[in-house]
C-alpha positions as CSV (number, residue, x, y, z in Angstrom):
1,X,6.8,2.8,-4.4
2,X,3.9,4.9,-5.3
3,X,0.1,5.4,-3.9
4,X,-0.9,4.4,-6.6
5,X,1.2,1.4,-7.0
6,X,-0.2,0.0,-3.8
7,X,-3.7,0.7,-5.0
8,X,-3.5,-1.4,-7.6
9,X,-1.5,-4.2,-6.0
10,X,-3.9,-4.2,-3.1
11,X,-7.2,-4.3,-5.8
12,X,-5.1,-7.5,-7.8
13,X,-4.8,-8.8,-4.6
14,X,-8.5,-8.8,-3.6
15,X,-10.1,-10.1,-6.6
16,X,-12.1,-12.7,-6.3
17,X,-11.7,-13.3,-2.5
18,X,-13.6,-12.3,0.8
19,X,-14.1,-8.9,0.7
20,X,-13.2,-7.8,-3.0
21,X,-16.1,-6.0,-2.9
22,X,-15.1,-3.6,0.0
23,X,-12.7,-0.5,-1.7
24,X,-10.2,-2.8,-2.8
25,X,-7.7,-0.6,-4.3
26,X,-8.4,2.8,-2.0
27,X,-6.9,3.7,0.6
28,X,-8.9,3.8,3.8
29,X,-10.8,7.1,4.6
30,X,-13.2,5.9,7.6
31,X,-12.1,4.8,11.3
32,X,-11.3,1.4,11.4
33,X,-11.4,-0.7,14.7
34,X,-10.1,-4.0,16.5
35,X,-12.7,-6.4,17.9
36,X,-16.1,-5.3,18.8
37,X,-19.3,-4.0,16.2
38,X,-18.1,-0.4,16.0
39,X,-15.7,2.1,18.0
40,X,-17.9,2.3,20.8
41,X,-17.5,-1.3,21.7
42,X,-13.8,-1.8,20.0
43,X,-11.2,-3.4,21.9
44,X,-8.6,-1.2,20.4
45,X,-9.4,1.9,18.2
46,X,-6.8,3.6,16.3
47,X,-5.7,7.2,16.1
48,X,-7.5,8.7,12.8
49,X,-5.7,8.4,9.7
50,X,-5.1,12.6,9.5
51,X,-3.5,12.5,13.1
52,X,-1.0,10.5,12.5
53,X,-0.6,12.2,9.1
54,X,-0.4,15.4,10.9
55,X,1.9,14.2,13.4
56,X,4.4,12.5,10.6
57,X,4.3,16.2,8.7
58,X,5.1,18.3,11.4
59,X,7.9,15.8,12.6
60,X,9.3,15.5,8.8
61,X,9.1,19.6,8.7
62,X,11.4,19.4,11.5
63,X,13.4,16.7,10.3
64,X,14.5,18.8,7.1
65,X,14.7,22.1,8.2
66,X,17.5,21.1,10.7
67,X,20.4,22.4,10.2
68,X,22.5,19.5,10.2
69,X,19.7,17.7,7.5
70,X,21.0,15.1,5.4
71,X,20.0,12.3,2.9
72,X,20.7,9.8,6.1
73,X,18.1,11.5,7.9
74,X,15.1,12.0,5.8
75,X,15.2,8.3,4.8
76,X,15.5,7.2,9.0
77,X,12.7,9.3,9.2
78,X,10.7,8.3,6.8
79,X,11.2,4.2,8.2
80,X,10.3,5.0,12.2
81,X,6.4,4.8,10.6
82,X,7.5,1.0,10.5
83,X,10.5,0.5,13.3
84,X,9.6,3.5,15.7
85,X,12.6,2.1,18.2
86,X,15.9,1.9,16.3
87,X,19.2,1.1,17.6
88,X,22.5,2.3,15.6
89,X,23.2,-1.2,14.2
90,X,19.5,-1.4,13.4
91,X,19.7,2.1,11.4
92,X,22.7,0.4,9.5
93,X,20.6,-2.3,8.2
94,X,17.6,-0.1,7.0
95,X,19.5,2.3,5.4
96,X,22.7,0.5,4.1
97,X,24.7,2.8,5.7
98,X,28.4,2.8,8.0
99,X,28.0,3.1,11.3
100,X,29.2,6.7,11.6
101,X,26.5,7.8,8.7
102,X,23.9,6.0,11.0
103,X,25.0,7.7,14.4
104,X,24.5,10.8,12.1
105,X,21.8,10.2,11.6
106,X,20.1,9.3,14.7
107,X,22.1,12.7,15.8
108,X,20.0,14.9,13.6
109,X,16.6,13.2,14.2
110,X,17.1,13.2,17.8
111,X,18.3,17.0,17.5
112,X,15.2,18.1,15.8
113,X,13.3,16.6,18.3
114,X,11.2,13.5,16.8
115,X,13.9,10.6,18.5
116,X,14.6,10.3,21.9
117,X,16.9,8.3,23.5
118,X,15.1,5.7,25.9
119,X,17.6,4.0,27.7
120,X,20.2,5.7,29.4
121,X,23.3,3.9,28.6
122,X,26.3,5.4,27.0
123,X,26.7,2.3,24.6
124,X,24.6,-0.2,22.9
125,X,21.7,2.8,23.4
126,X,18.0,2.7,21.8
127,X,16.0,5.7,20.4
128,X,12.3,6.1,20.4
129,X,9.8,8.1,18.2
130,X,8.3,8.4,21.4
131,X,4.9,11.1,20.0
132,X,4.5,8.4,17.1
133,X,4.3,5.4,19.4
134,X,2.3,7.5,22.1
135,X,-0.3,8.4,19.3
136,X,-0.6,4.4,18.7
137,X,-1.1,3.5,22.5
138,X,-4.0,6.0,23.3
139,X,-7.1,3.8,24.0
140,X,-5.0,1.0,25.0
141,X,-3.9,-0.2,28.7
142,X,0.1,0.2,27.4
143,X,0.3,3.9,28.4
144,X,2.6,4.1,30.9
């Protein structure tokens, strides 16, 4: 999967229906919004696009320069963009990995500091990407 591939899959996509007119094909460079006329009046507003971006780099800086790095890890990181709470079993099924080479994994991410572990149990435990997820709730009534 490319940039570019999506690009183009998203501009087949829109031709010829509502819309097709509006950067089909680009990715998005403007705030977008939820509800309402504008951000002002939005329901929900999400983060910029270059925050999270920012966030994702720093975190994937981290990530790699750990010293106990692997393959395993850089690709968990590079899913908790799309399942920010992962469990070991979880991990297993996104990466098509055993269970010890998903533990490991969650070891080194949580290590580095980008997972943390969210509910105190010594088995059948969850992790968080707590910054990314608190990035996606500013704005919102979900802050806790």
């Amino acid at each position: 999967m490319s940039v570019r591939l999506l690009n183009e899959t998203h501009a087949r996509l829109m031709r010829g229906v509502r819309g097709a007119d509006k950067q089909r094909g680009l990715v998005r460079r403007s705030q977008n919004w939820i509800g309402g006329t504008r951000p002002g009046n939005a329901v929900y507003v999400p983060p910029p696009p270059h925050v999270l971006e920012e966030l994702l780099s720093a975190d994937r800086v981290r990530v790699v320069a750990h010293e106990r790095a692997s393959v395993a890890a850089i690709r968990l990181f590079e899913q908790l963009p799309h399942h920010p709470i992962v469990t070991v079993a979880s991990v297993m099924r996104l990466l098509d990995v055993s269970k010890p080479t998903a533990g490991r994994a969650i070891e080194t991410v949580q290590a580095a500091g980008v997972l943390e572990e969210m509910t105190g149990r010594k088995r059948d435990r969850s992790w968080i990407y707590r910054s990314y997820v608190d990035q996606l709730r500013v704005g919102t009534d979900l802050l806790e």
